[in-house]
N, C-alpha and C positions, 0 to 999 in steps of 0.2 A: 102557493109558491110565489117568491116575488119574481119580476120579470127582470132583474138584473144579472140572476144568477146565470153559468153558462149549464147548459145541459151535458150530460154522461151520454157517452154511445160506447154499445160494445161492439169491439173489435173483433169478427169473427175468426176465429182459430187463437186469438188470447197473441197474437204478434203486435208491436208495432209496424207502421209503413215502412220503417229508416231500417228495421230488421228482415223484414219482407225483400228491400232494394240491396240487400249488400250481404246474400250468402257467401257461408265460409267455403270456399271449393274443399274437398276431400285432400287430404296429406299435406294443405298448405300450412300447418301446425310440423310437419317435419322438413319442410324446405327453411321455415323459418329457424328450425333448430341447425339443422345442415350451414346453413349462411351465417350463422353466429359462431359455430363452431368453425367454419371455414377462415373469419376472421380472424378468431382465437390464436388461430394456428399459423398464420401468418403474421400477426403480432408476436406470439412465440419463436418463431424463427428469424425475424427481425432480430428481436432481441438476441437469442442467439447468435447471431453475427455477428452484431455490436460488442458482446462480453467475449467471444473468441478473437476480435482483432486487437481489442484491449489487453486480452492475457498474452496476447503476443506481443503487443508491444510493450508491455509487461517484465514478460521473461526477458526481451532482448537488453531490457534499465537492466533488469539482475545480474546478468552477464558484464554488461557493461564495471557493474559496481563491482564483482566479483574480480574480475581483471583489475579495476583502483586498488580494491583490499589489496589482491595479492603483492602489488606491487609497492604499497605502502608498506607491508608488514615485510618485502624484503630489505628497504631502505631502513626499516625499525632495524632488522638486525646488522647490517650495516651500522649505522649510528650505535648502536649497543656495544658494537664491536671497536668501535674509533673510541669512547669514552672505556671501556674496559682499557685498550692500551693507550689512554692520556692518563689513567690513576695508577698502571703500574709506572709509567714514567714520572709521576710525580712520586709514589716512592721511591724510584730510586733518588729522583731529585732531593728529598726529605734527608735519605739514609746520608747522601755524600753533606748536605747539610749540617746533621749530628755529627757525623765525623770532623769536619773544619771546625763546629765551635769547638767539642773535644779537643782538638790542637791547639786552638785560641787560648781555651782553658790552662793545657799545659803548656808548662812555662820552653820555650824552645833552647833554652841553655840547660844544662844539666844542675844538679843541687851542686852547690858548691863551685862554682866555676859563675864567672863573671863577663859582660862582655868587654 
């Protein structure tokens, strides 16, 4: 054998030292679960928070805009209602206009008679 090489030793019981020095305690495999889950569940209700003050302020826009609608679509009929009675007035305006050139047309003296 040359003398560079390092020599093998066995380890009695097949451990390392580094595994020797830092046993696992008993159930710390479910404290670790417990603690992650604890996190979770705190993050989850975070959140929660967050999306329930948003849908409130939320709902409160909808209201808001629901109230704009209504009062825009009463002013629509309104306006609907102003331009319905500006096209019957322009028929009448129309009608009495047919009538006067009708007049214009006919002659205002009688046939036969001169002025």
């Amino acid at each position: 054998m040359s003398a560079g090489r390092p020599r093998l030793e066995v380890v009695p019981g097949g451990a390392t030292p580094a595994e020797e020095s830092t046993p696992v305690p008993p159930g710390s495999h479910g404290t670790r679960w417990a603690v992650t889950l604890g996190i979770l569940l705190l993050v989850a209700l975070l959140g929660l928070g967050l999306q329930s003050q948003r849908a409130t302020r939320l709902a409160g826009e909808v209201e808001s805009l629901q109230a704009e609608l209504a009062g825009a679509e009463t002013e629509l009929l309104e306006a609907r209602g102003q331009l319905e009675a500006h096209r019957q007035h322009l028929d009448e305006v129309r009608g009495a206009v047919d009538r006067l050139q009708e007049l214009v047309r006919r002659s205002p003296v009688p046939p036969g008679e001169s002025l």
